[in-house]
C-alpha positions in Angstrom: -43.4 -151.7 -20.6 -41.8 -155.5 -20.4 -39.6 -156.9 -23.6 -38.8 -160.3 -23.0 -35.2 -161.3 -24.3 -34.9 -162.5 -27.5 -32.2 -165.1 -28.6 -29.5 -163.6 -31.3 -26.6 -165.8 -33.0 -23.5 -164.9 -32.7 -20.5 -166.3 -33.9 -17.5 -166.7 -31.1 -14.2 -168.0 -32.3 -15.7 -170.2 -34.9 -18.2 -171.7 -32.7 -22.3 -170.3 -33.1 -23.7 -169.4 -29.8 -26.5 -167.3 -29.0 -27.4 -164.8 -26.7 -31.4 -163.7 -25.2 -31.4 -159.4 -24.5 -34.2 -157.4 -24.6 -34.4 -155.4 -28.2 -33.0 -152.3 -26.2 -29.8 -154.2 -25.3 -29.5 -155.8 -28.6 -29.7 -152.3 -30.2 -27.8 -150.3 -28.4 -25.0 -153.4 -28.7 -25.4 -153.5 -32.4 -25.2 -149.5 -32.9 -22.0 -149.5 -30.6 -20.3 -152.2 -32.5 -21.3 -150.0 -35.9 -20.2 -146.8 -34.6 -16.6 -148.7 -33.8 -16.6 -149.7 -37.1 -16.5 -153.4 -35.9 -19.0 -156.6 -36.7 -21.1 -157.9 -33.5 -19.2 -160.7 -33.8 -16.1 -159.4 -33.0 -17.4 -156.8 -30.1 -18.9 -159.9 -28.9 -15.4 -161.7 -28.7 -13.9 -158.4 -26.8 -16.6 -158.6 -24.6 -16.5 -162.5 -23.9 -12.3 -161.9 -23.2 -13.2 -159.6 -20.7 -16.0 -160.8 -18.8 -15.3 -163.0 -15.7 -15.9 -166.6 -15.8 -18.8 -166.4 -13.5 -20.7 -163.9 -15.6 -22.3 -165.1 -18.4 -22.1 -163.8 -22.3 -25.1 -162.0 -22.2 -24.8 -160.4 -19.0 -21.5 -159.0 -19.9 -23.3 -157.6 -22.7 -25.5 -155.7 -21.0 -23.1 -154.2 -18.7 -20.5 -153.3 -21.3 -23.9 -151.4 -23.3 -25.1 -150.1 -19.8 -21.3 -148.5 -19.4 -20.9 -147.2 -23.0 -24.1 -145.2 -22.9 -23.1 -144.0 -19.2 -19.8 -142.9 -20.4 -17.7 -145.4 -18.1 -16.6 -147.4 -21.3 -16.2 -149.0 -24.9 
């Protein structure tokens, strides 16, 4: 099974921005920032502070999902 990524808007220190992950990604990202009891927005934010400058917004979201649900992180 293929699922294209889909653009979402997120909201980065007052600036809109979007980002395109597959719905898996987006999920899992979304129930993460729920279960900390945090808005996407602002797990977004902790995520863009931490990624490298080289590695783009959505690819840091991805990895930091890929850790949680391995139990490396968030």
């Amino acid at each position: 099974m293929t699922d294209r990524p889909a653009k979402h808007s997120l909201t980065l220190h007052g600036h809109r921005t979007s980002v395109s992950l597959e719905t898996a990604f987006w999920t899992g990202f979304c129930d993460i920032a729920k279960a900390q009891g945090v808005t996407i927005n602002a797990l977004a934010a902790r995520i863009d502070a931490g990624r490298d400058a080289d590695s783009g917004l959505a690819s840091a979201i991805r990895i930091f999902v890929l850790n949680h649900y391995r139990g490396t992180q968030g």
